[in-house]
C-alpha positions, 0 to 999 in steps of 0.5 A: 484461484480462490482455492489456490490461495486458501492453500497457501498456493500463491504463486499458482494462483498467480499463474492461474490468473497471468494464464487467464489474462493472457488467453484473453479473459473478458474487459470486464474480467480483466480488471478485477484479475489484474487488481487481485494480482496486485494483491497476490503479488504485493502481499502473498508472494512480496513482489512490490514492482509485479505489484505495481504493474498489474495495480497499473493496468487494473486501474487502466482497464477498471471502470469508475467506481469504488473497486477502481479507487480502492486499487488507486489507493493501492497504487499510491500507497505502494509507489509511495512505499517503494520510494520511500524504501528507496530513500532508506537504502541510500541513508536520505531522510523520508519526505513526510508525504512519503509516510504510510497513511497510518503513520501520518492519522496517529499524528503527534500526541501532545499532552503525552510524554511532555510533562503534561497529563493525558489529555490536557496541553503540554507542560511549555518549554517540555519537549524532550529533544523535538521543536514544535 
């Protein structure tokens, strides 16, 4: 599979991975395929609600633990991606919990672009068109 996917071969490598699934792997094989799935699904091959549904059954069937969060947050961040695509093609504004994480960790640089030197407070009354 692994190889499968160094070649650019993703959508064989999915089918490799559904097979293996499908023929009845192992409980504790069938976690980590499904998680990978997700991956494949969501990154390689741009398939957001395949995604979805093997980031499902891998938390599911994934024991407590550092693998089971990291597909959780997966999970989360690609609902919330969906969602938020959603928004966008009907014209409605995007809820901020909606935001990507990264977008929500760069926050708002005050001190940059209002007036004010890198670092050090806003020049008062300079907000350039937004409220505080």
């Amino acid at each position: 599979m692994a190889t499968l996917q160094r070649r650019g071969r993703h959508q064989d490598a999915a089918n490799v991975m559904e097979w293996a699934i499908k023929r009845g792997a192992p409980l504790e094989a069938a976690g980590p395929l499904h998680a990978r799935l997700g991956q494949v699904y969501d990154n390689a091959l741009k398939r957001p609600r395949r995604a979805l549904e093997h980031y499902q059954k891998a938390t599911r069937l994934l024991p407590e633990g550092a693998e089971r969060m990291l597909v959780v947050n997966r999970l989360n961040e690609l609902e919330k991606r969906l969602e938020r695509d959603r928004l966008i093609r009907e014209g409605k504004p995007v809820p901020r919990h909606l935001l990507p994480e990264e977008a929500l960790e760069q926050g708002h640089d005050h001190g940059h672009n209002h007036g004010g030197p890198p670092g050090m407070p806003e020049v008062p009354g300079e907000h350039e068109g937004h409220d505080h």
